[in-house]
C-alpha positions as YAML, in Angstrom:
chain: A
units: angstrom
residues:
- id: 1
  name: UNK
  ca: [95.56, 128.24, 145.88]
- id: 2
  name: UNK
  ca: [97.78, 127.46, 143.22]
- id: 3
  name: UNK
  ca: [96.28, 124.57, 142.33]
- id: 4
  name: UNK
  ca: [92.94, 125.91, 142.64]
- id: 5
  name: UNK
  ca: [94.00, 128.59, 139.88]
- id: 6
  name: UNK
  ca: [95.46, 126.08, 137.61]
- id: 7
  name: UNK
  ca: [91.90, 124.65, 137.46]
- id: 8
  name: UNK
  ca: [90.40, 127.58, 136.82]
- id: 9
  name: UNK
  ca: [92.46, 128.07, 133.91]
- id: 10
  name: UNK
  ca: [91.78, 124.75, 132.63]
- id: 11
  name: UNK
  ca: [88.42, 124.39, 132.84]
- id: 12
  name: UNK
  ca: [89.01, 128.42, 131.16]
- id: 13
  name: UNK
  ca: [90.34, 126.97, 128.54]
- id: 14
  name: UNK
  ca: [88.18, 124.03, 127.59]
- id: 15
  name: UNK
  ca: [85.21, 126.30, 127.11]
- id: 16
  name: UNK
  ca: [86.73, 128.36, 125.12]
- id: 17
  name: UNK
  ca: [88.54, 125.05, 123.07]
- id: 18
  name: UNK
  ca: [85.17, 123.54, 123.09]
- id: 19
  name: UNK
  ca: [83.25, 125.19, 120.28]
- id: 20
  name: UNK
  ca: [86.19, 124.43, 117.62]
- id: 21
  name: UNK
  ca: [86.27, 121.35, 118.42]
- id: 22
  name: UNK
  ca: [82.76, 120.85, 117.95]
- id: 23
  name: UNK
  ca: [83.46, 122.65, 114.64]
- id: 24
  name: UNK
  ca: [86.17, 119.83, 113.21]
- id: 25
  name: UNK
  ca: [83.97, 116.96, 114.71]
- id: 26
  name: UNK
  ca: [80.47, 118.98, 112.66]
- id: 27
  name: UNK
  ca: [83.06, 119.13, 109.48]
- id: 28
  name: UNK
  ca: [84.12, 115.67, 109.69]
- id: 29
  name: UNK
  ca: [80.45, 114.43, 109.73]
- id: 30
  name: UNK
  ca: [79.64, 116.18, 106.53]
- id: 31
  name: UNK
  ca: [80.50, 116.48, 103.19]
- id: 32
  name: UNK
  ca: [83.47, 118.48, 102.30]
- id: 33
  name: UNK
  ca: [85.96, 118.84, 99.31]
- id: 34
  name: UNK
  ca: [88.98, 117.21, 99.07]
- id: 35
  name: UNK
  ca: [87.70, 114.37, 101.93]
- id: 36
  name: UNK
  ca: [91.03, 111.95, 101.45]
- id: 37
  name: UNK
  ca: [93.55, 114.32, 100.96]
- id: 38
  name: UNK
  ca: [95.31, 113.04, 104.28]
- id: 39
  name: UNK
  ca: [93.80, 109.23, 103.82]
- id: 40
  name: UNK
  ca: [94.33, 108.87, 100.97]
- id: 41
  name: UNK
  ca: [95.55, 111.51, 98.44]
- id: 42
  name: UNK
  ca: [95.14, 110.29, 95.12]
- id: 43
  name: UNK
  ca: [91.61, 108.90, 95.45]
- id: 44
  name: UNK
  ca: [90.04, 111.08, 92.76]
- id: 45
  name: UNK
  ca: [92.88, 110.60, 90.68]
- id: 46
  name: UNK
  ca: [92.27, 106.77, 90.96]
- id: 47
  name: UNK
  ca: [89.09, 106.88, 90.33]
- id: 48
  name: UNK
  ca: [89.40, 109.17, 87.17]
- id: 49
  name: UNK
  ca: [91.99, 107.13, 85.84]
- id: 50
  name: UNK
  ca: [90.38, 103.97, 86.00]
- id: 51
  name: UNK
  ca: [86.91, 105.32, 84.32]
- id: 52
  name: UNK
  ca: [89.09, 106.93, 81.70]
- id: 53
  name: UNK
  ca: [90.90, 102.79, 81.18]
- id: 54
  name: UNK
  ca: [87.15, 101.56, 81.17]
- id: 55
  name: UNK
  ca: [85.91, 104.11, 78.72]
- id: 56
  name: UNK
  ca: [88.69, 103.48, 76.34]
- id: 57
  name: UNK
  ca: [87.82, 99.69, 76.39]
- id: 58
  name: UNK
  ca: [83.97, 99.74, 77.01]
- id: 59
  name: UNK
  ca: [82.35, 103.14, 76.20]
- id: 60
  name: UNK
  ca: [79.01, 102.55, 77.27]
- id: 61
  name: UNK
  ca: [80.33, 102.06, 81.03]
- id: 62
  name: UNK
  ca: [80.53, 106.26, 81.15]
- id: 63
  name: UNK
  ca: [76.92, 105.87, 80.84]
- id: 64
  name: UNK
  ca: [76.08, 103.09, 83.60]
- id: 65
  name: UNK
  ca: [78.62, 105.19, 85.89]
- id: 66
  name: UNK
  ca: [75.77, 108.14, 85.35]
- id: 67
  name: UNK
  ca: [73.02, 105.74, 85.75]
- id: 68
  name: UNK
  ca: [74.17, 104.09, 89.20]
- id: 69
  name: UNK
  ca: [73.85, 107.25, 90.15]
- id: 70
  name: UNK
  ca: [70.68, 108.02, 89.50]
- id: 71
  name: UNK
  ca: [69.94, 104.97, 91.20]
- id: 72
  name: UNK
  ca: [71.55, 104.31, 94.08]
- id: 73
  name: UNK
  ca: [71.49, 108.10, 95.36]
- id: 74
  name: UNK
  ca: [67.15, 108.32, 94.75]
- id: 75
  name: UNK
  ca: [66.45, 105.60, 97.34]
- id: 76
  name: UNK
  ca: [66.94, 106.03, 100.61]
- id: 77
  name: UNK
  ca: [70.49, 107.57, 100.49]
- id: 78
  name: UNK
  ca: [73.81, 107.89, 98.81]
- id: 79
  name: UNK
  ca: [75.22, 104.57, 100.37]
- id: 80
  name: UNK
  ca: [76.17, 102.32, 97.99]
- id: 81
  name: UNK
  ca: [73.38, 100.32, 99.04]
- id: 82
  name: UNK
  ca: [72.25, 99.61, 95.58]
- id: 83
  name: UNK
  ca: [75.99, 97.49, 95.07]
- id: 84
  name: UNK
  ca: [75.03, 95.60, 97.44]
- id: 85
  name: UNK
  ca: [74.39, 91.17, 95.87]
- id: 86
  name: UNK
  ca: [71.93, 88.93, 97.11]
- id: 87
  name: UNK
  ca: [73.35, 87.48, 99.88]
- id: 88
  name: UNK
  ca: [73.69, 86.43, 103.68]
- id: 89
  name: UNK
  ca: [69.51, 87.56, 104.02]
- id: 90
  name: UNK
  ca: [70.45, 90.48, 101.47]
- id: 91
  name: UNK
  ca: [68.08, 91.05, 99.01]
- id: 92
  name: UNK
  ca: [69.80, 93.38, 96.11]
- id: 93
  name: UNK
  ca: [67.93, 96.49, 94.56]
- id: 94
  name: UNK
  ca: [69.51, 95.03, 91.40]
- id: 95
  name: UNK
  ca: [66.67, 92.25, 91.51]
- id: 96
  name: UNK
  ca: [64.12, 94.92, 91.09]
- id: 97
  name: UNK
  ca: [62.48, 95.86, 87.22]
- id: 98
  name: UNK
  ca: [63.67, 98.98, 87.77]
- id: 99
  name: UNK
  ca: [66.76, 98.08, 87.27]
- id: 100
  name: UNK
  ca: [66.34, 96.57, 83.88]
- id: 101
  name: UNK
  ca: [69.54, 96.28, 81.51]
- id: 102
  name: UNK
  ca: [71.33, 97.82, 84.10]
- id: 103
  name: UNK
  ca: [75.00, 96.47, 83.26]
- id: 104
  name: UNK
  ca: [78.85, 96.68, 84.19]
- id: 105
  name: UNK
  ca: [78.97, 96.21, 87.66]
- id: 106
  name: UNK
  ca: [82.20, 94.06, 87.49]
- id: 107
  name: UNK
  ca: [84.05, 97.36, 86.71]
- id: 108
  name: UNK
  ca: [83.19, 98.90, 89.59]
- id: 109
  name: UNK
  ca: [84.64, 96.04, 91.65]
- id: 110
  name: UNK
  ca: [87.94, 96.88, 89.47]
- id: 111
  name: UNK
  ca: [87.66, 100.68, 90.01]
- id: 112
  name: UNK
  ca: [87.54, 100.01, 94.25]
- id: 113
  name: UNK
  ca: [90.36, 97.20, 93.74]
- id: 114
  name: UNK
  ca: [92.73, 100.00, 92.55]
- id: 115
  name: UNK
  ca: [91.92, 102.18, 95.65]
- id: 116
  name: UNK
  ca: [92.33, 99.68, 98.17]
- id: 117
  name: UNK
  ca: [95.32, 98.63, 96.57]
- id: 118
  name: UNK
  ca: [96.48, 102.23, 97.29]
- id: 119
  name: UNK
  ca: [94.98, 102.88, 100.28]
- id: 120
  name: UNK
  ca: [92.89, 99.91, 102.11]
- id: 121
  name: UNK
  ca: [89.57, 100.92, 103.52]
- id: 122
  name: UNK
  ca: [89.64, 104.13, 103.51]
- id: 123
  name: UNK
  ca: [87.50, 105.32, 100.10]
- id: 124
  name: UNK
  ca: [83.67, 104.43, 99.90]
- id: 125
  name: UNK
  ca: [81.87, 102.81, 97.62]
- id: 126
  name: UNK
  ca: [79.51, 105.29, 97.88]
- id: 127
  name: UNK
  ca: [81.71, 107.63, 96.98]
- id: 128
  name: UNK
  ca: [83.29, 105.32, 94.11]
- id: 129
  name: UNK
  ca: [79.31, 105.48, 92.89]
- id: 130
  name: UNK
  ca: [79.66, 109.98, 93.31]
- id: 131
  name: UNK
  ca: [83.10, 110.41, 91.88]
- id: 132
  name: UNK
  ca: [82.81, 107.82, 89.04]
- id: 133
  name: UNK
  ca: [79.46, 109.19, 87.43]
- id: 134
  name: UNK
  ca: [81.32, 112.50, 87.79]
- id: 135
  name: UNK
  ca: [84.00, 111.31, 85.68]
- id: 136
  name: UNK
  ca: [81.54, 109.36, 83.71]
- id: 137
  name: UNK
  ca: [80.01, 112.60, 82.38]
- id: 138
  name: UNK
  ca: [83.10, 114.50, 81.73]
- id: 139
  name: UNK
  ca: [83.99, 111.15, 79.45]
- id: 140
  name: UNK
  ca: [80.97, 112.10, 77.49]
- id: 141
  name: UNK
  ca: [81.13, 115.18, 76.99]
- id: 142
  name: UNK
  ca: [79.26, 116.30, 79.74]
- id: 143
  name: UNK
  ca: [80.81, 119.52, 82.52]
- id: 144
  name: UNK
  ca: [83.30, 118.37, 85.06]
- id: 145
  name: UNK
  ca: [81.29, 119.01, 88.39]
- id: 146
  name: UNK
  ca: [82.95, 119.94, 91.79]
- id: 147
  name: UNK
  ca: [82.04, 117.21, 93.79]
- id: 148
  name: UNK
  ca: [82.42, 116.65, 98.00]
- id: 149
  name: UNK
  ca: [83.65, 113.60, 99.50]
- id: 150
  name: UNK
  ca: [83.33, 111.48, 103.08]
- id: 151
  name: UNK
  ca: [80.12, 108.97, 102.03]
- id: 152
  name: UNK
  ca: [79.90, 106.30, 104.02]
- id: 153
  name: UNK
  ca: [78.53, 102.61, 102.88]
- id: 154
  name: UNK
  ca: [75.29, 101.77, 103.98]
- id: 155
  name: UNK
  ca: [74.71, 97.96, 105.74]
- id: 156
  name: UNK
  ca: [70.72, 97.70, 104.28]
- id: 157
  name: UNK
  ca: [69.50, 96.90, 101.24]
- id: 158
  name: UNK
  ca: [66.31, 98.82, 100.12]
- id: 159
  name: UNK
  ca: [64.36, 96.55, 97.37]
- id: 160
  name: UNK
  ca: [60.95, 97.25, 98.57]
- id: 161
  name: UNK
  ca: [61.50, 100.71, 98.05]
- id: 162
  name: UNK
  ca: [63.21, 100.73, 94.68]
- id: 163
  name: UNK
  ca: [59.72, 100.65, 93.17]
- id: 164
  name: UNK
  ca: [58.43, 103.70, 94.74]
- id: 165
  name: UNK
  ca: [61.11, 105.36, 94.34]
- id: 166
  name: UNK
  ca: [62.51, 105.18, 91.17]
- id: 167
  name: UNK
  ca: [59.95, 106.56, 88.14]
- id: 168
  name: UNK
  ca: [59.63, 103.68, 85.26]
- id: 169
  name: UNK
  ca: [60.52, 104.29, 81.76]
- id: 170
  name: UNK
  ca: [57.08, 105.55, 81.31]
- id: 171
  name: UNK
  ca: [55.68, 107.42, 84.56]
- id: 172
  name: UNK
  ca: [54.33, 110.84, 83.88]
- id: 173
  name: UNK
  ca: [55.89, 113.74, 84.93]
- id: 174
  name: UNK
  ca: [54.05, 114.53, 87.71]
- id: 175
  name: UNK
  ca: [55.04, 111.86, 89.43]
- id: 176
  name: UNK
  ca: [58.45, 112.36, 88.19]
- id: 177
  name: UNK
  ca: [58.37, 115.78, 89.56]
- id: 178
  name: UNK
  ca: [57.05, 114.77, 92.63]
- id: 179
  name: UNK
  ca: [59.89, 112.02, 93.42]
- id: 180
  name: UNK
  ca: [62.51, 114.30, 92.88]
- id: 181
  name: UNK
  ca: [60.89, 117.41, 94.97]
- id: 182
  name: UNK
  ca: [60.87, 114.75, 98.08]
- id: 183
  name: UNK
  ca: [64.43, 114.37, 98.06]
- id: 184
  name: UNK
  ca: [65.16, 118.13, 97.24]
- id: 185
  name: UNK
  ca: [65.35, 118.28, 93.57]
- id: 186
  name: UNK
  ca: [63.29, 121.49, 91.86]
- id: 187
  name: UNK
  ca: [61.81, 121.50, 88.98]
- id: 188
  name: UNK
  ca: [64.39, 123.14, 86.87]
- id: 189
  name: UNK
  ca: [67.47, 120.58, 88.25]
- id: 190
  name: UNK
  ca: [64.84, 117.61, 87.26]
- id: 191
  name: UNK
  ca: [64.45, 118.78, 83.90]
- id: 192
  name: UNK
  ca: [68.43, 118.81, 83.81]
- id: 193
  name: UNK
  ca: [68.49, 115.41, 85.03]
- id: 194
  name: UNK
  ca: [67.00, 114.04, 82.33]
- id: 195
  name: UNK
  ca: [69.13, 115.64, 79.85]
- id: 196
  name: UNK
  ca: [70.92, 112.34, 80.80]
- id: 197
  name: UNK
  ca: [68.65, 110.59, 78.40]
- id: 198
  name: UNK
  ca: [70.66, 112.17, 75.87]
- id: 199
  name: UNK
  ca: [73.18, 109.26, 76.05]
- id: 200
  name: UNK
  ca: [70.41, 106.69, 76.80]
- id: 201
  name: UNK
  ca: [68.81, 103.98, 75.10]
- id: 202
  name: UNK
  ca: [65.88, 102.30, 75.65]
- id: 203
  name: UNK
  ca: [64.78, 98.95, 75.02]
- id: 204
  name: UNK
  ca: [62.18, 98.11, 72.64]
- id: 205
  name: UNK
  ca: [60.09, 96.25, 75.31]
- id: 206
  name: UNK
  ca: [60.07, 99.24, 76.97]
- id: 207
  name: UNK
  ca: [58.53, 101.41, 74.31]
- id: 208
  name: UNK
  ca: [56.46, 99.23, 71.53]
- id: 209
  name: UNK
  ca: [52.99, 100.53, 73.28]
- id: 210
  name: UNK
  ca: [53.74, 104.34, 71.97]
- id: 211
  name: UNK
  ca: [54.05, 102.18, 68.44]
- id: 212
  name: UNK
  ca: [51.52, 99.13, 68.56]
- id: 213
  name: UNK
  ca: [48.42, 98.60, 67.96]
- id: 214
  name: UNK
  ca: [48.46, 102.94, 67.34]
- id: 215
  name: UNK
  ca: [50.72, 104.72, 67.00]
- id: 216
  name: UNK
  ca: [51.19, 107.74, 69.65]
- id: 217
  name: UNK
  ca: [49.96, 111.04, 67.63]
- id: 218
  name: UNK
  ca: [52.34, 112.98, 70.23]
- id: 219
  name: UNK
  ca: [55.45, 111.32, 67.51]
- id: 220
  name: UNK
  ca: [56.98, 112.73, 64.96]
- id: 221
  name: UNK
  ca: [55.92, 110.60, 61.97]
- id: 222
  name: UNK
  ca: [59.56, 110.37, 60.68]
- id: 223
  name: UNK
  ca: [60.59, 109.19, 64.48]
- id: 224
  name: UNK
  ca: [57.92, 106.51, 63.97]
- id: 225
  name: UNK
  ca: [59.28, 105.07, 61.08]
- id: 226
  name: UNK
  ca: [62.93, 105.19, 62.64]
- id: 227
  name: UNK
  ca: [61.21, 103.78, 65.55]
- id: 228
  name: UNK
  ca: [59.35, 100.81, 64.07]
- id: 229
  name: UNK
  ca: [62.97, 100.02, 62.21]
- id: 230
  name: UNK
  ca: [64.59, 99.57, 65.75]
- id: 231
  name: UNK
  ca: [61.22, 97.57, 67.18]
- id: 232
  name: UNK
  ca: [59.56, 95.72, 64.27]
- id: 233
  name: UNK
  ca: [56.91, 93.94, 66.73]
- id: 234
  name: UNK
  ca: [54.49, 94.76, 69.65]
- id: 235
  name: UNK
  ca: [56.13, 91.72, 71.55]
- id: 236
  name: UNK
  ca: [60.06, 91.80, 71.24]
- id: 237
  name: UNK
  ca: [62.24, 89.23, 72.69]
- id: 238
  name: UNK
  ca: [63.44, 90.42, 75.75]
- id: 239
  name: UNK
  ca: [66.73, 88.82, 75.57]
- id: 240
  name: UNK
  ca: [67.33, 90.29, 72.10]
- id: 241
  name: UNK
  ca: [68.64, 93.51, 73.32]
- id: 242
  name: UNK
  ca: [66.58, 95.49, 70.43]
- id: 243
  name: UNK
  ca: [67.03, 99.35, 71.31]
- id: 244
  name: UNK
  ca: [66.41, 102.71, 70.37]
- id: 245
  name: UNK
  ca: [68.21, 106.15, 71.25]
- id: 246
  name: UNK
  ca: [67.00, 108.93, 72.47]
- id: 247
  name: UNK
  ca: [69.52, 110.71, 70.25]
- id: 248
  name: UNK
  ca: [70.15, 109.87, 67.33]
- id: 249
  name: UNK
  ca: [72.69, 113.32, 65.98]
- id: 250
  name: UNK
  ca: [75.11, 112.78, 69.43]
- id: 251
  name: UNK
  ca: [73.87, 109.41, 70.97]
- id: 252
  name: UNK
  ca: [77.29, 109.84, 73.23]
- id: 253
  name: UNK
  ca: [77.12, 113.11, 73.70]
- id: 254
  name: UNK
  ca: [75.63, 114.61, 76.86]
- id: 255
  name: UNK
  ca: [74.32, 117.79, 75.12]
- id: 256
  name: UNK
  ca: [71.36, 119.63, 74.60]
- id: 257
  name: UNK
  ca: [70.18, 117.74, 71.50]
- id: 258
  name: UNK
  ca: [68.02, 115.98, 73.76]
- id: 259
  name: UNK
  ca: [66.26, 119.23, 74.48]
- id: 260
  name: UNK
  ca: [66.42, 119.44, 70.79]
- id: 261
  name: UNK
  ca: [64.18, 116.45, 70.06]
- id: 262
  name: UNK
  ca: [61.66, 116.73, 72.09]
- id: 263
  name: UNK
  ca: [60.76, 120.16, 70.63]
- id: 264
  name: UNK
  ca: [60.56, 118.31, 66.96]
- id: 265
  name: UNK
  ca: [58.00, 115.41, 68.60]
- id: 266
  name: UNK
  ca: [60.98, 112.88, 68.90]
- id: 267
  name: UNK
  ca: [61.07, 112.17, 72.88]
- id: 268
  name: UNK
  ca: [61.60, 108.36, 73.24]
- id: 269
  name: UNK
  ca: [59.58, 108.06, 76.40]
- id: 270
  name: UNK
  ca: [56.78, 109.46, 77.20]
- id: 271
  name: UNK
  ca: [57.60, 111.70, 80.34]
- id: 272
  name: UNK
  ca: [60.32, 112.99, 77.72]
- id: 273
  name: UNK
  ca: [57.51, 113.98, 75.71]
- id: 274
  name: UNK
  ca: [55.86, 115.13, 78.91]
- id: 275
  name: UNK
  ca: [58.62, 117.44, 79.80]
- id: 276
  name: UNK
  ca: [57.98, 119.59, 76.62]
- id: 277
  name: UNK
  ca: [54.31, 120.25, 76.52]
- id: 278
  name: UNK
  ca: [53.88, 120.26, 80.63]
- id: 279
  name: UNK
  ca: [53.78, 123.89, 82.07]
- id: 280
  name: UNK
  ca: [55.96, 123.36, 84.71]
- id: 281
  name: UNK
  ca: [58.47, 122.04, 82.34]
- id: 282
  name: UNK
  ca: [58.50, 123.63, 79.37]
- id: 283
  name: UNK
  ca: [60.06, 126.85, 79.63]
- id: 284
  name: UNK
  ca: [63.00, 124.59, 80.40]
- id: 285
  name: UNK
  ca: [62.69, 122.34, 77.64]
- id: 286
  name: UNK
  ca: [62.80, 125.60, 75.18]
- id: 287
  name: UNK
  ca: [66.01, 127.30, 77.83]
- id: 288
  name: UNK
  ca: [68.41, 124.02, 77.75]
- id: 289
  name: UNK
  ca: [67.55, 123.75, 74.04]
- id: 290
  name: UNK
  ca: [68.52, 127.37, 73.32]
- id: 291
  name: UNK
  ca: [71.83, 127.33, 75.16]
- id: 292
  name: UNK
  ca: [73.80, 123.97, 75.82]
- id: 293
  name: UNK
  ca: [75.91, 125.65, 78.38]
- id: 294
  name: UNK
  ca: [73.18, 126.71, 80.22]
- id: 295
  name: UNK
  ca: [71.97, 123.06, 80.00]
- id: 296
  name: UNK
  ca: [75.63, 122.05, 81.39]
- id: 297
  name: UNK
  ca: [75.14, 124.15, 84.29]
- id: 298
  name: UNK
  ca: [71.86, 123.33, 85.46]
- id: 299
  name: UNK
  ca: [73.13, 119.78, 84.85]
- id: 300
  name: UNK
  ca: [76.03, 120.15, 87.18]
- id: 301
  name: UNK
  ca: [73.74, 121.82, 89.76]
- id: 302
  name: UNK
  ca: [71.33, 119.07, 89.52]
- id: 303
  name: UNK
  ca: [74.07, 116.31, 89.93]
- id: 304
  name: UNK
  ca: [75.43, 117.67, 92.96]
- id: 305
  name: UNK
  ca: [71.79, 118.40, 94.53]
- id: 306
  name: UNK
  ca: [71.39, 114.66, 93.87]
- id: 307
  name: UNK
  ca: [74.62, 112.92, 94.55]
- id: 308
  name: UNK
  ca: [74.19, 114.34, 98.09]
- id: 309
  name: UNK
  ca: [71.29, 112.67, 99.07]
- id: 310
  name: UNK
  ca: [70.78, 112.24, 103.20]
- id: 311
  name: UNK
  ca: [74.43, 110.71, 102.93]
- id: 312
  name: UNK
  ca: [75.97, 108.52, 105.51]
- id: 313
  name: UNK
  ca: [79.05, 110.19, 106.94]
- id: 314
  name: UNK
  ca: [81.33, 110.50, 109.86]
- id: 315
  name: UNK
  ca: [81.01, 107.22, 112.45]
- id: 316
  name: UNK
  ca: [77.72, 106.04, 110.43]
- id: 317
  name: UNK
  ca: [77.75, 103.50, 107.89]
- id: 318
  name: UNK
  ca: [81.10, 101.80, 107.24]
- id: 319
  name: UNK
  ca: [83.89, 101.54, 104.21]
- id: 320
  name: UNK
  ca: [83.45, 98.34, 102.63]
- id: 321
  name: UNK
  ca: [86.71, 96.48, 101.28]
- id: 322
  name: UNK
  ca: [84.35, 94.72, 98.84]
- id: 323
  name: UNK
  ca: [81.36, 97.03, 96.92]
- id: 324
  name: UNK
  ca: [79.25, 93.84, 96.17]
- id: 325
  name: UNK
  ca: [79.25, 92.78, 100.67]
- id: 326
  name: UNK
  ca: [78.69, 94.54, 103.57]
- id: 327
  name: UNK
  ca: [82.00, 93.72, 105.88]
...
């Protein structure tokens, strides 16, 4: 009888037991705050020490941290995969046009050397990719945004979809829209997202057909002139490296200037233009321009929305030792 009792009580107390556990296993498969604070406690802290190193020898990486981003989190998922070289059957979304004058992926590799220095596979890339564009925007200026942690590295490589999924420099903003609203971005947090363009540049390649053979009558005719000085022919040299800003008053400054512009007829590309004049868009365009704080948090909001992407977490995807190879 006694035994029979004992039993009971056990099998009492795994039901009750057997919701919180399901609880800690649901939190460690998501997102959360403060994800390595037993693994690994000074993971943030790496990281935002090693962007601030970078910045203070190459300034421009604060703005590839942003735009890896943008990248790797708007195909697929927020898994690194983008990192990922040509190798082993590997083909790497790097090789794709959309990823044009995309730069300073060595430093990453010295960003996740520092962490598994401290504390060997246990920090993602992927979330190297999150936490660095975070610090990235502070570095220019930008809001700090809260951030969760626990992304896992993907194992695929998604180069036939880099092209459908990321806009070019020149897709409308329809289509823009429309990208964004698949993976849950509204309206208002895509409009913030390209306030990012505020630190951009553009290569001349990628803009001579708003100049040559006519000029686009959406332009300021002042821009033009600025315009034509950075990009003096229809058919630039690709290997030249001839650019132009978006922003010219705070080019690395991620501010509301860009908002700015586009009001006076000086949007570099033309879904910048786009965003101004479009419906959907506008009243945006006219808010973030109004009030750069507002901008900030919209811009925050938008981050977040996209940085968590249809992550891999918990017992999917793996921690790689090396960014640039699956293990």
């Amino acid at each position: 009888m006694a035994a029979k009792r004992n039993f009971h009580l056990c099998s009492t107390f795994l039901f009750l037991l057997l919701p919180l556990l399901l609880q800690f296993y649901s939190a460690d498969s998501q997102l959360q705050f403060n994800y390595y604070a037993q693994s690994c406690p000074r993971a943030e802290e790496i990281i935002q020490e090693q962007v601030k190193q970078l910045y203070y020898k190459h300034g421009n990486t604060a703005v590839s941290w942003v735009r890896n981003l943008f990248h790797d989190c708007s195909v697929k998922s927020c898994d690194a995969s983008f990192l990922l070289e040509t190798v082993n059957g590997i083909q790497s979304e790097q090789e794709s046009e959309r990823s044009f004058a995309m730069r300073n992926f060595k430093y990453v590799t010295t960003i996740k050397q520092a962490l598994e220095a401290a504390c060997p596979l246990k920090v993602s890339c992927a979330d190297v990719v999150a936490l660095s564009a975070r610090e990235g925007v502070v570095m220019l200026g930008g809001p700090r945004v809260e951030m969760k942690t626990g992304r896992r590295d993907g194992r695929v490589s998604y180069l036939s979809e880099v092209d459908k999924l990321i806009p070019n420099h020149n897709e409308s903003i329809s289509t823009v829209l429309s990208l964004f609203q698949a993976i849950g971005i509204d309206v208002e947090a895509t409009v913030a997202l390209l306030g990012a363009h505020s630190v951009g540049r553009v290569h001349c390649v990628n803009l001579v057909h708003r100049l040559y053979p006519t000029v686009d009558p959406t332009l300021d005719p002042a821009y033009v002139e600025y315009l034509k000085g950075r990009c003096p022919t229809p058919t630039p040299d690709p290997d030249a490296v001839l650019y132009a800003r978006n922003d010219r008053e705070t080019p690395m400054i991620l501010d509301n200037y860009y908002y700015k512009n586009l009001l006076t007829h000086k949007g570099l590309l033309i879904v910048d233009q786009e965003l101004a004049s479009d419906p959907r868009t506008a009243p945006y365009v006219q808010k973030f321009a109004a009030d750069n704080n507002y901008f900030h948090q919209q811009f925050s909001r938008a981050i977040v929305l996209l940085s968590e992407n249809n992550p891999l977490t918990g017992d999917q995807g793996e921690i790689r030792k090396d960014c640039r190879y699956v293990n």
